[in-house]
N, C-alpha and C positions, 0 to 999 in steps of 0.2 A: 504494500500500500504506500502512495505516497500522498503528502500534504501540499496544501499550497503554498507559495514561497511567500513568506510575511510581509517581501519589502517591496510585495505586487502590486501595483494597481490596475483596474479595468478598463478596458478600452473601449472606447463605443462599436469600433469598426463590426457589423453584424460576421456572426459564425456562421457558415452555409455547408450543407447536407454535403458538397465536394470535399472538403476539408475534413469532414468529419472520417467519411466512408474509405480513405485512403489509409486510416487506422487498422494496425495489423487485428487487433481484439473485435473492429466492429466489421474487417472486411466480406462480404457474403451475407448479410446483414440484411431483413425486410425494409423496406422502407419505414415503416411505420416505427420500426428498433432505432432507425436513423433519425428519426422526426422527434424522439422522444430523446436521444442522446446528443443531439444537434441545440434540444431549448437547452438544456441541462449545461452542455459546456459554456466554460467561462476563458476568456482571454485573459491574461497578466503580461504585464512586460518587463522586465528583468535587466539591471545595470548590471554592466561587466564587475566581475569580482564572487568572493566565495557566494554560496548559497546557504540560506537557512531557511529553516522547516518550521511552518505553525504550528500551532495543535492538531489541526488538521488531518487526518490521516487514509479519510476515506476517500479520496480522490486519486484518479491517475492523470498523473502526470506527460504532454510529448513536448517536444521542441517543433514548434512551427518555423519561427527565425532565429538565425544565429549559429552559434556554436561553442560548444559546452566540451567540457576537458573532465573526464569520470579519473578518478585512481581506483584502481580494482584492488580487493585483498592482497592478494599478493604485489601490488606497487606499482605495476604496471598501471602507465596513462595512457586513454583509448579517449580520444579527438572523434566529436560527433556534432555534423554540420547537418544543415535542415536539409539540403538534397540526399542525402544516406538514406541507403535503407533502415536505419536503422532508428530514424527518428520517425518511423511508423509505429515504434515499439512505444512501450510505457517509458519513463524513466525510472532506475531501479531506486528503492528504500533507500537511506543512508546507512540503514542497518546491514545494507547486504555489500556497501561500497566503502572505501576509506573516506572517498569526498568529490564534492561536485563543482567546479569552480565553470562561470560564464565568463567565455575566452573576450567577449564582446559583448554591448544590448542585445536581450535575447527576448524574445515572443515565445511564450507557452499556451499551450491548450491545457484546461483541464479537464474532467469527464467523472461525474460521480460512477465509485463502481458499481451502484445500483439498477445501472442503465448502461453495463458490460454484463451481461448473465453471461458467464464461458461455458462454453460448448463443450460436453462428455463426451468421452471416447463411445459410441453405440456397440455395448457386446456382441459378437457373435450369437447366435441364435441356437436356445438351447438345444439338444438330442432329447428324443424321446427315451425317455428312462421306462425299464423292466420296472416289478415291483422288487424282484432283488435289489437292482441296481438301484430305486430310491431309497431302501432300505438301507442299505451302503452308504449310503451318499450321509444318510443323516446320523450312522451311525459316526462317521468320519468327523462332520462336523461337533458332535456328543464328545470326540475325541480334542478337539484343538479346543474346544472348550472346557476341557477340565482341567481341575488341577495340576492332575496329576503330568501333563503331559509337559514336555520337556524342550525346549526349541532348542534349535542348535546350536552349540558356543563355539566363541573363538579358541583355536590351540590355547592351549596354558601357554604355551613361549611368546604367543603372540599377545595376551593378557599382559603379560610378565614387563614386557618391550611398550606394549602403550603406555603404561603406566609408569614408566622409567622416563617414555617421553614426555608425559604430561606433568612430571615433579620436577619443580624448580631448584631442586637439591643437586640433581643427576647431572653431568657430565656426556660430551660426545664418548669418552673412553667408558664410561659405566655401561653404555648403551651401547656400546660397541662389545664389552665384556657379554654382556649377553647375548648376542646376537653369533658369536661365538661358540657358546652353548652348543648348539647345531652344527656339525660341520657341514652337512648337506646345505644348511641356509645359507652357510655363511660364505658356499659354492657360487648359490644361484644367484646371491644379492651382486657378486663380483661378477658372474657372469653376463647377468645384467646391465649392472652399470658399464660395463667394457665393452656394451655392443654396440653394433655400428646405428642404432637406434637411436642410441644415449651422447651418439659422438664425443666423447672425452676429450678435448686439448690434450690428454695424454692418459695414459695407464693405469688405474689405478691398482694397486698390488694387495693393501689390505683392508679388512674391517675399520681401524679407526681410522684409515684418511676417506674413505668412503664415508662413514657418519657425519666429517668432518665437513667433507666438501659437498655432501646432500643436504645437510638442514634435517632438523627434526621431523618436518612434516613428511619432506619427501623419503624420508628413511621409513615412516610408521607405515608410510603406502606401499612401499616395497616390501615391508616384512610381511603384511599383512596378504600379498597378491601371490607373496613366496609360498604364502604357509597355510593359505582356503583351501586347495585342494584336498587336504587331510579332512574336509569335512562334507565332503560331495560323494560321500558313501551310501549306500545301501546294503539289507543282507540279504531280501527279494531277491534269487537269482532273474524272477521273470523281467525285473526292474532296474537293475543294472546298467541297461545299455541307455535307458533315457537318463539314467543319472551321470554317465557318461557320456551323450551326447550333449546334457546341459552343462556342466564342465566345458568338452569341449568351445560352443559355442559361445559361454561367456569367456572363456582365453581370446576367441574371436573378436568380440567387440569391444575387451579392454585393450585388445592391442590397435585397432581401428581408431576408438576414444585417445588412446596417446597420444597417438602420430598427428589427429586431426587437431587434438590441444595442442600439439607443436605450433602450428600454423592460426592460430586464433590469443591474441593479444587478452590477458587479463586470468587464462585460463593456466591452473598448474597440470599439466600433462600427467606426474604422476598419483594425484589424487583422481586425473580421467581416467587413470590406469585402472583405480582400485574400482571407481564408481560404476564402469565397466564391466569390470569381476563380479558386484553383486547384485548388478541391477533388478537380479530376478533371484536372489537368495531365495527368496519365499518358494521358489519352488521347491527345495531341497528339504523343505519340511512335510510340503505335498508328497511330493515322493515316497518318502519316509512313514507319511500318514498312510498313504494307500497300500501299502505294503500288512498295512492289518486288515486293510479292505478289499482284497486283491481283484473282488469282482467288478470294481472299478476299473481296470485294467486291462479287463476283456475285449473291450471295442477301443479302439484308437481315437474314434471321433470323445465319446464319454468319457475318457482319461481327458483328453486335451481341454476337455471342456472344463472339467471339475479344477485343474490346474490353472488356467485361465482365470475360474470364479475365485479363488482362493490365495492364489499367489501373492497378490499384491497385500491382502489385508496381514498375513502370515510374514508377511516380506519387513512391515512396518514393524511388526511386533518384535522380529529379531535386530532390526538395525536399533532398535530405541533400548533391547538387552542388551545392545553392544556400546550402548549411549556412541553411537554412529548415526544417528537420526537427525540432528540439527546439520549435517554435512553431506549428507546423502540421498537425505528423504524424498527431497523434489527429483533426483534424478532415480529414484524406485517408481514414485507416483506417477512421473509423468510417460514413464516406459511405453506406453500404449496410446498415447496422447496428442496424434500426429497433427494437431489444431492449436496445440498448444502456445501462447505467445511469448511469456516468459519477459524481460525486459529489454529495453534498449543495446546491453553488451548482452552478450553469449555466456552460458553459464555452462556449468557440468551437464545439466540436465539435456540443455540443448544437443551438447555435443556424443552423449550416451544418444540419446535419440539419433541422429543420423548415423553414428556408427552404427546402432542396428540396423536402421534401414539397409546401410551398407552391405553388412552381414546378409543380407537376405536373397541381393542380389544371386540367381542363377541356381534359386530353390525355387520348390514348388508355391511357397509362403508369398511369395516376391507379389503374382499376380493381383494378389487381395491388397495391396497395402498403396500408398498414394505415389503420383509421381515424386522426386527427392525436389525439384523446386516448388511445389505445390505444397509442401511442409514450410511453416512461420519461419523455424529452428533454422533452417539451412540458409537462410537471407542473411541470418547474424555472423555465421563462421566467417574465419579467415577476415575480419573489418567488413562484411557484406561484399566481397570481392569475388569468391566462387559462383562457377555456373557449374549445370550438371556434369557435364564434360568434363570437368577443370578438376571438379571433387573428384573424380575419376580418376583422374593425370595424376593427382595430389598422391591417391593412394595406390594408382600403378605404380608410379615413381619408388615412392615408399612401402612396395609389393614383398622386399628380402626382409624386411627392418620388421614388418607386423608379423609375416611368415617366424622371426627370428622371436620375439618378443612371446608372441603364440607361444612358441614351441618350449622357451626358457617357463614359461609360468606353466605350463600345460605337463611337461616332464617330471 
Protein backbone atom coordinates (compact mmCIF):
# COMPACT_ATOMS: atom_id res chain seq x y z
CA UNK A 1 0.00 0.00 0.00
CA UNK A 2 1.11 3.36 -0.58
CA UNK A 3 0.12 6.92 0.84
CA UNK A 4 -0.03 10.17 -0.58
CA UNK A 5 2.94 12.37 -0.52
CA UNK A 6 2.05 15.18 2.38
CA UNK A 7 3.89 17.99 0.52
CA UNK A 8 1.15 17.39 -2.55
CA UNK A 9 -1.06 19.44 -3.68
CA UNK A 10 -4.02 19.03 -6.24
CA UNK A 11 -4.22 20.19 -9.59
CA UNK A 12 -7.34 21.10 -11.33
CA UNK A 13 -6.15 19.60 -14.74
CA UNK A 14 -9.21 16.96 -15.20
CA UNK A 15 -8.02 12.90 -14.96
CA UNK A 16 -9.44 11.06 -18.19
CA UNK A 17 -10.49 7.38 -18.51
CA UNK A 18 -6.98 7.23 -21.04
CA UNK A 19 -4.68 7.89 -18.23
CA UNK A 20 -6.26 5.84 -16.11
CA UNK A 21 -6.71 2.43 -18.34
CA UNK A 22 -2.86 2.51 -19.32
CA UNK A 23 -2.44 1.36 -15.52
CA UNK A 24 -0.82 -2.19 -15.39
CA UNK A 25 -3.64 -3.14 -12.12
CA UNK A 26 -6.69 -1.56 -14.15
CA UNK A 27 -5.42 -2.69 -17.77
CA UNK A 28 -8.45 -5.07 -19.38
CA UNK A 29 -10.76 -3.21 -17.05
CA UNK A 30 -14.99 -2.74 -17.83
CA UNK A 31 -15.51 0.49 -18.41
CA UNK A 32 -17.65 1.05 -15.81
CA UNK A 33 -14.35 -0.29 -13.28
CA UNK A 34 -12.68 2.62 -15.23
CA UNK A 35 -15.43 5.37 -14.64
CA UNK A 36 -15.45 4.43 -11.00
CA UNK A 37 -11.54 4.52 -10.73
CA UNK A 38 -11.01 7.58 -13.03
CA UNK A 39 -13.64 9.96 -10.29
CA UNK A 40 -11.63 8.24 -7.50
CA UNK A 41 -8.09 9.39 -8.76
CA UNK A 42 -6.47 12.33 -7.43
CA UNK A 43 -3.41 14.39 -9.20
CA UNK A 44 -0.45 15.63 -6.73
CA UNK A 45 2.57 17.23 -7.86
CA UNK A 46 5.62 16.78 -6.24
CA UNK A 47 9.08 19.08 -5.98
CA UNK A 48 12.28 17.47 -6.63
CA UNK A 49 13.84 16.13 -3.41
CA UNK A 50 13.30 13.05 -0.90
CA UNK A 51 9.71 11.92 -0.59
CA UNK A 52 7.49 11.58 2.54
CA UNK A 53 4.48 9.58 3.30
CA UNK A 54 1.12 10.66 5.04
CA UNK A 55 -0.81 8.75 7.13
CA UNK A 56 -2.35 7.71 4.34
CA UNK A 57 -1.92 4.37 3.20
CA UNK A 58 -4.65 3.20 1.25
CA UNK A 59 -3.97 4.42 -1.89
CA UNK A 60 -1.72 3.41 -4.89
CA UNK A 61 0.50 5.39 -5.83
CA UNK A 62 2.06 5.91 -10.22
CA UNK A 63 4.28 8.41 -11.70
CA UNK A 64 2.48 10.21 -14.57
CA UNK A 65 5.40 13.19 -14.94
CA UNK A 66 8.83 13.04 -14.18
CA UNK A 67 11.31 10.95 -12.70
CA UNK A 68 11.96 9.36 -9.50
CA UNK A 69 15.27 7.48 -8.38
CA UNK A 70 13.87 4.18 -5.90
CA UNK A 71 17.00 2.56 -3.76
CA UNK A 72 16.12 -1.09 -3.45
CA UNK A 73 17.01 -3.26 -0.37
CA UNK A 74 19.97 -4.34 -1.39
CA UNK A 75 21.31 -0.50 -2.57
CA UNK A 76 20.88 -0.61 -5.79
CA UNK A 77 19.31 2.61 -7.52
CA UNK A 78 16.67 1.87 -10.26
CA UNK A 79 15.86 5.59 -12.32
CA UNK A 80 12.06 5.53 -13.24
CA UNK A 81 10.85 8.11 -15.91
CA UNK A 82 7.05 8.50 -16.85
CA UNK A 83 7.65 6.92 -20.55
CA UNK A 84 8.87 3.20 -18.75
CA UNK A 85 7.05 0.69 -18.40
CA UNK A 86 7.36 0.67 -15.51
CA UNK A 87 5.45 3.77 -14.25
CA UNK A 88 2.31 1.70 -15.23
CA UNK A 89 3.04 -0.06 -12.16
CA UNK A 90 2.04 1.15 -8.41
CA UNK A 91 4.95 2.70 -6.77
CA UNK A 92 6.32 0.22 -4.00
CA UNK A 93 5.62 0.98 0.17
CA UNK A 94 8.80 2.45 1.73
CA UNK A 95 8.44 -0.53 3.73
CA UNK A 96 9.54 -2.62 0.86
CA UNK A 97 12.32 0.10 -0.58
CA UNK A 98 15.37 1.91 1.30
CA UNK A 99 13.82 5.38 -0.30
CA UNK A 100 12.39 7.35 -2.86
CA UNK A 101 13.87 10.45 -3.98
CA UNK A 102 12.12 12.85 -7.03
CA UNK A 103 15.15 13.30 -9.55
CA UNK A 104 12.80 16.43 -10.71
CA UNK A 105 8.91 18.03 -10.36
CA UNK A 106 7.10 15.04 -10.60
CA UNK A 107 3.20 14.50 -11.28
CA UNK A 108 1.47 11.49 -9.44
CA UNK A 109 -1.67 9.61 -9.89
CA UNK A 110 -3.26 8.32 -7.10
CA UNK A 111 -6.14 5.54 -7.08
CA UNK A 112 -7.92 4.21 -3.81
CA UNK A 113 -7.23 0.51 -3.73
CA UNK A 114 -10.95 0.01 -3.22
CA UNK A 115 -11.50 0.74 -6.96
CA UNK A 116 -8.39 -1.98 -7.90
CA UNK A 117 -10.21 -5.27 -7.00
CA UNK A 118 -7.15 -7.70 -8.28
CA UNK A 119 -7.84 -10.21 -10.20
CA UNK A 120 -7.53 -14.32 -8.90
CA UNK A 121 -5.75 -16.78 -10.47
CA UNK A 122 -9.22 -18.97 -11.86
CA UNK A 123 -8.51 -22.63 -10.73
CA UNK A 124 -8.49 -25.32 -12.98
CA UNK A 125 -11.75 -27.13 -12.97
CA UNK A 126 -12.25 -29.78 -10.53
CA UNK A 127 -12.38 -33.82 -11.54
CA UNK A 128 -15.18 -35.67 -10.67
CA UNK A 129 -14.24 -37.52 -7.54
CA UNK A 130 -15.35 -41.42 -6.73
CA UNK A 131 -16.82 -41.79 -3.36
CA UNK A 132 -13.46 -43.32 -2.32
CA UNK A 133 -11.64 -40.68 -3.65
CA UNK A 134 -13.96 -37.93 -1.71
CA UNK A 135 -13.44 -39.88 1.14
CA UNK A 136 -9.63 -39.55 0.76
CA UNK A 137 -9.76 -36.23 -0.08
CA UNK A 138 -11.30 -35.23 3.39
CA UNK A 139 -9.66 -37.78 5.02
CA UNK A 140 -6.38 -35.81 3.96
CA UNK A 141 -7.52 -32.79 4.67
CA UNK A 142 -8.73 -34.21 8.75
CA UNK A 143 -4.98 -34.92 8.26
CA UNK A 144 -3.06 -31.32 7.61
CA UNK A 145 -5.53 -30.30 10.13
CA UNK A 146 -4.43 -31.87 13.02
CA UNK A 147 -2.27 -31.63 15.54
CA UNK A 148 -0.65 -34.17 15.31
CA UNK A 149 0.72 -33.74 11.81
CA UNK A 150 4.09 -32.40 11.37
CA UNK A 151 5.21 -30.08 8.38
CA UNK A 152 8.48 -30.35 7.08
CA UNK A 153 11.66 -28.63 8.75
CA UNK A 154 14.75 -27.31 7.76
CA UNK A 155 18.01 -29.77 8.06
CA UNK A 156 19.32 -29.15 11.61
CA UNK A 157 22.65 -27.61 9.94
CA UNK A 158 20.72 -25.41 8.10
CA UNK A 159 18.71 -24.23 11.46
CA UNK A 160 22.14 -24.21 13.08
CA UNK A 161 23.78 -21.79 10.16
CA UNK A 162 20.49 -19.39 10.02
CA UNK A 163 20.80 -18.80 13.37
CA UNK A 164 24.52 -18.19 13.46
CA UNK A 165 23.42 -15.66 10.66
CA UNK A 166 20.98 -13.84 12.39
CA UNK A 167 23.00 -13.27 15.80
CA UNK A 168 24.85 -10.26 16.10
CA UNK A 169 27.54 -12.12 18.21
CA UNK A 170 28.77 -14.47 15.30
CA UNK A 171 31.51 -13.92 13.08
CA UNK A 172 32.17 -14.76 9.17
CA UNK A 173 34.61 -17.43 10.77
CA UNK A 174 31.95 -18.82 13.27
CA UNK A 175 29.65 -19.21 10.32
CA UNK A 176 32.16 -20.50 8.26
CA UNK A 177 33.15 -23.00 11.29
CA UNK A 178 29.82 -24.51 10.80
CA UNK A 179 29.23 -24.76 7.46
CA UNK A 180 32.27 -27.00 7.62
CA UNK A 181 30.48 -29.22 9.80
CA UNK A 182 29.58 -30.93 6.24
CA UNK A 183 32.11 -31.74 4.15
CA UNK A 184 29.79 -32.45 1.33
CA UNK A 185 28.22 -28.73 1.98
CA UNK A 186 31.17 -27.28 2.21
CA UNK A 187 31.94 -29.01 -1.59
CA UNK A 188 28.88 -27.74 -3.13
CA UNK A 189 28.99 -24.17 -1.52
CA UNK A 190 32.76 -23.84 -3.23
CA UNK A 191 31.53 -25.56 -6.14
CA UNK A 192 29.02 -23.08 -6.49
CA UNK A 193 30.58 -20.12 -5.94
CA UNK A 194 33.49 -21.12 -8.41
CA UNK A 195 31.18 -21.56 -11.26
CA UNK A 196 31.06 -19.83 -14.21
CA UNK A 197 27.49 -18.68 -13.03
CA UNK A 198 28.93 -16.93 -10.19
CA UNK A 199 31.82 -15.41 -12.29
CA UNK A 200 34.43 -14.95 -9.58
CA UNK A 201 37.37 -12.18 -10.35
CA UNK A 202 39.05 -15.06 -9.07
CA UNK A 203 39.09 -18.40 -7.07
CA UNK A 204 37.82 -18.89 -4.28
CA UNK A 205 39.72 -21.97 -2.23
CA UNK A 206 37.91 -21.97 1.05
CA UNK A 207 34.83 -21.78 3.44
CA UNK A 208 35.91 -18.59 5.23
CA UNK A 209 36.92 -16.38 2.33
CA UNK A 210 33.77 -17.60 0.77
CA UNK A 211 31.51 -16.39 3.95
CA UNK A 212 33.62 -13.48 3.78
CA UNK A 213 33.33 -12.20 0.27
CA UNK A 214 29.32 -13.53 0.12
CA UNK A 215 27.73 -11.46 2.94
CA UNK A 216 25.46 -13.14 5.21
CA UNK A 217 22.57 -13.19 3.39
CA UNK A 218 23.81 -14.46 0.30
CA UNK A 219 25.64 -17.27 2.33
CA UNK A 220 22.11 -18.26 4.39
CA UNK A 221 20.76 -18.64 0.50
CA UNK A 222 23.22 -20.86 -0.58
CA UNK A 223 23.25 -23.08 2.41
CA UNK A 224 19.98 -23.30 2.54
CA UNK A 225 19.43 -24.37 -1.72
CA UNK A 226 22.68 -26.71 -0.67
CA UNK A 227 20.91 -28.51 1.92
CA UNK A 228 16.53 -28.63 0.77
CA UNK A 229 17.18 -31.44 -1.09
CA UNK A 230 17.58 -33.80 2.00
CA UNK A 231 13.80 -32.83 2.54
CA UNK A 232 12.12 -33.76 -0.86
CA UNK A 233 11.70 -37.34 0.29
CA UNK A 234 9.15 -39.76 0.37
CA UNK A 235 8.72 -43.42 1.57
CA UNK A 236 5.50 -44.11 -1.10
CA UNK A 237 7.44 -46.06 -3.47
CA UNK A 238 4.40 -45.31 -5.89
CA UNK A 239 5.39 -41.52 -5.16
CA UNK A 240 8.74 -41.10 -5.51
CA UNK A 241 9.04 -40.10 -8.95
CA UNK A 242 6.63 -36.92 -8.46
CA UNK A 243 8.70 -36.09 -5.57
CA UNK A 244 11.40 -36.37 -7.79
CA UNK A 245 10.35 -34.65 -10.60
CA UNK A 246 9.23 -31.76 -8.02
CA UNK A 247 12.86 -31.54 -6.86
CA UNK A 248 13.96 -31.66 -10.07
CA UNK A 249 11.98 -28.95 -11.41
CA UNK A 250 12.24 -26.42 -8.76
CA UNK A 251 16.40 -26.96 -9.24
CA UNK A 252 14.98 -25.78 -12.67
CA UNK A 253 13.56 -22.47 -11.83
CA UNK A 254 15.94 -21.51 -9.06
CA UNK A 255 18.51 -21.73 -11.50
CA UNK A 256 16.27 -19.74 -14.23
CA UNK A 257 15.31 -17.20 -11.18
CA UNK A 258 19.31 -16.59 -10.66
CA UNK A 259 20.55 -15.89 -13.97
CA UNK A 260 17.28 -13.68 -14.66
CA UNK A 261 18.07 -11.64 -11.09
CA UNK A 262 21.48 -11.37 -12.68
CA UNK A 263 20.03 -9.02 -15.22
CA UNK A 264 17.29 -7.08 -13.23
CA UNK A 265 18.74 -4.04 -11.01
CA UNK A 266 17.41 -4.00 -7.32
CA UNK A 267 17.03 -7.94 -7.22
CA UNK A 268 19.72 -10.39 -5.14
CA UNK A 269 20.05 -13.33 -7.48
CA UNK A 270 20.91 -15.58 -4.62
CA UNK A 271 17.82 -15.12 -2.55
CA UNK A 272 16.18 -15.66 -6.59
CA UNK A 273 18.07 -18.78 -6.08
CA UNK A 274 16.47 -19.89 -2.99
CA UNK A 275 12.96 -18.20 -3.73
CA UNK A 276 13.10 -20.43 -6.78
CA UNK A 277 13.85 -23.71 -4.75
CA UNK A 278 10.78 -23.23 -2.69
CA UNK A 279 8.24 -21.62 -4.55
CA UNK A 280 6.10 -24.66 -4.29
CA UNK A 281 7.55 -26.31 -0.95
CA UNK A 282 3.90 -26.86 -0.16
CA UNK A 283 3.82 -29.42 -2.23
CA UNK A 284 6.31 -31.71 -0.45
CA UNK A 285 3.85 -31.89 2.32
CA UNK A 286 1.15 -32.89 -0.25
CA UNK A 287 3.01 -35.60 -1.36
CA UNK A 288 3.82 -36.72 1.98
CA UNK A 289 0.06 -36.26 2.88
CA UNK A 290 -1.19 -38.47 0.03
CA UNK A 291 1.13 -41.12 0.75
CA UNK A 292 -1.48 -42.03 3.75
CA UNK A 293 -4.15 -41.47 1.09
CA UNK A 294 -2.77 -43.36 -1.60
CA UNK A 295 -6.07 -43.42 -3.58
CA UNK A 296 -5.60 -40.10 -4.35
CA UNK A 297 -2.97 -41.13 -6.42
CA UNK A 298 -4.62 -43.37 -8.68
CA UNK A 299 -5.69 -40.97 -11.44
CA UNK A 300 -3.13 -38.37 -12.45
CA UNK A 301 -5.67 -35.73 -13.40
CA UNK A 302 -7.07 -36.06 -9.14
CA UNK A 303 -3.50 -36.18 -7.71
CA UNK A 304 -2.75 -32.91 -9.78
CA UNK A 305 -5.74 -31.44 -8.64
CA UNK A 306 -5.67 -32.05 -4.93
CA UNK A 307 -1.90 -30.76 -5.12
CA UNK A 308 -2.87 -27.77 -6.83
CA UNK A 309 -5.84 -27.18 -4.15
CA UNK A 310 -3.44 -27.45 -1.32
CA UNK A 311 -0.06 -26.52 -2.01
CA UNK A 312 -0.11 -23.11 -1.62
CA UNK A 313 -2.05 -22.89 1.80
CA UNK A 314 0.59 -25.87 3.13
CA UNK A 315 3.38 -23.91 1.40
CA UNK A 316 2.44 -20.72 3.78
CA UNK A 317 2.37 -22.73 6.61
CA UNK A 318 5.96 -24.02 6.27
CA UNK A 319 7.66 -20.81 5.20
CA UNK A 320 6.06 -18.98 8.25
CA UNK A 321 7.74 -22.44 10.51
CA UNK A 322 10.74 -21.57 8.94
CA UNK A 323 9.91 -17.77 9.88
CA UNK A 324 10.92 -17.45 5.87
CA UNK A 325 7.58 -15.82 5.21
CA UNK A 326 8.07 -12.04 5.43
CA UNK A 327 10.80 -12.94 2.53
CA UNK A 328 9.21 -15.28 0.48
CA UNK A 329 5.63 -15.28 0.81
CA UNK A 330 4.63 -13.10 -2.08
CA UNK A 331 6.96 -15.20 -4.40
CA UNK A 332 4.92 -18.69 -2.88
CA UNK A 333 1.45 -16.75 -3.30
CA UNK A 334 1.95 -15.34 -6.32
CA UNK A 335 3.38 -18.67 -8.19
CA UNK A 336 0.06 -19.13 -10.07
CA UNK A 337 -0.69 -15.58 -10.54
CA UNK A 338 0.05 -14.65 -14.09
CA UNK A 339 -2.07 -11.00 -13.73
CA UNK A 340 -0.35 -10.35 -11.04
CA UNK A 341 1.20 -6.57 -10.97
CA UNK A 342 3.35 -6.28 -8.04
CA UNK A 343 5.13 -2.61 -8.03
CA UNK A 344 6.80 -0.38 -10.00
CA UNK A 345 10.71 -2.27 -9.77
CA UNK A 346 10.64 -6.07 -10.03
CA UNK A 347 10.66 -8.05 -7.10
CA UNK A 348 11.53 -11.92 -6.26
CA UNK A 349 8.02 -12.61 -6.91
CA UNK A 350 8.14 -11.27 -10.36
CA UNK A 351 11.06 -12.80 -11.28
CA UNK A 352 10.10 -16.60 -9.72
CA UNK A 353 7.15 -16.11 -11.83
CA UNK A 354 8.77 -15.81 -15.31
CA UNK A 355 11.38 -18.37 -14.41
CA UNK A 356 8.47 -20.64 -14.23
CA UNK A 357 6.90 -19.60 -17.09
CA UNK A 358 10.33 -20.29 -18.57
CA UNK A 359 10.43 -23.74 -17.08
CA UNK A 360 7.51 -24.75 -18.83
CA UNK A 361 8.46 -23.85 -22.19
CA UNK A 362 8.53 -27.38 -24.47
CA UNK A 363 6.03 -29.34 -21.81
CA UNK A 364 2.81 -30.36 -22.25
CA UNK A 365 1.90 -27.43 -19.39
CA UNK A 366 3.33 -24.69 -21.73
CA UNK A 367 -0.19 -24.61 -23.95
CA UNK A 368 -2.42 -23.61 -20.85
CA UNK A 369 -0.49 -20.93 -19.48
CA UNK A 370 -0.32 -17.11 -21.14
CA UNK A 371 1.99 -15.62 -23.75
CA UNK A 372 5.47 -14.57 -21.53
CA UNK A 373 4.70 -10.69 -22.78
CA UNK A 374 1.14 -10.98 -21.98
CA UNK A 375 2.37 -11.55 -18.09
CA UNK A 376 2.41 -7.73 -15.98
CA UNK A 377 5.92 -9.43 -14.31
CA UNK A 378 7.98 -9.64 -17.55
CA UNK A 379 7.42 -5.68 -18.47
CA UNK A 380 9.43 -5.04 -15.02
CA UNK A 381 12.72 -7.42 -15.69
CA UNK A 382 15.86 -6.47 -16.94
CA UNK A 383 14.79 -2.15 -16.23
CA UNK A 384 11.42 -3.09 -18.76
CA UNK A 385 14.07 -3.80 -21.57
CA UNK A 386 13.33 -7.44 -22.44
CA UNK A 387 11.12 -8.71 -25.34
CA UNK A 388 10.02 -12.30 -25.74
CA UNK A 389 12.81 -13.09 -27.85
CA UNK A 390 15.43 -11.25 -25.83
CA UNK A 391 14.37 -13.21 -22.42
CA UNK A 392 15.06 -16.19 -24.62
CA UNK A 393 18.70 -14.97 -25.99
CA UNK A 394 19.06 -13.95 -22.03
CA UNK A 395 18.72 -17.58 -21.10
CA UNK A 396 20.03 -19.30 -24.28
CA UNK A 397 23.06 -17.35 -23.79
CA UNK A 398 23.18 -18.36 -20.07
CA UNK A 399 21.87 -22.10 -21.21
CA UNK A 400 25.72 -23.82 -19.49
CA UNK A 401 25.41 -21.50 -16.39
CA UNK A 402 21.48 -22.65 -15.35
CA UNK A 403 22.40 -26.33 -16.82
CA UNK A 404 25.47 -25.95 -14.33
CA UNK A 405 23.65 -24.28 -11.26
CA UNK A 406 20.63 -27.12 -11.92
CA UNK A 407 22.98 -29.61 -11.62
CA UNK A 408 25.26 -28.22 -8.44
CA UNK A 409 21.82 -27.89 -6.32
CA UNK A 410 20.07 -30.86 -7.85
CA UNK A 411 23.22 -33.48 -7.18
Amino acid sequence: MFGIWSTSKPRTRPIEIPQIERLAPLTGRSRAELHVATAEAQRRSVAAGSLELSSDDERLCFLEQGALQITARNGANIAITSDQQAAAFPLPPLSHVGAIVAREDCSLLTIPQSAVHRRRPVPPPAPELTSAEREARDGLLRHFASDHHELPGLPDLAMKIGAAIDSHVTGSDDIARLIQIDPVLSTRILSVVNSAAFGGVSQVTSIPQATTRLGRNKVRSLVFSCLLKNIFKVQSTALKHHMEALWLRSAHVAALSYMLAKVTPGIDPEQALLAGLIHDIGAIAVIGGIAHFPRLAEREGVFHHVLGELSAPLGTRILDHWHLLDTFGEALRGVNDWHRSGWSIADIADVVLIARLHATIGSPDHRHLPFIDAVPAFRKLADGELTPLGSLAVLERAAAEVREIQSLIAS
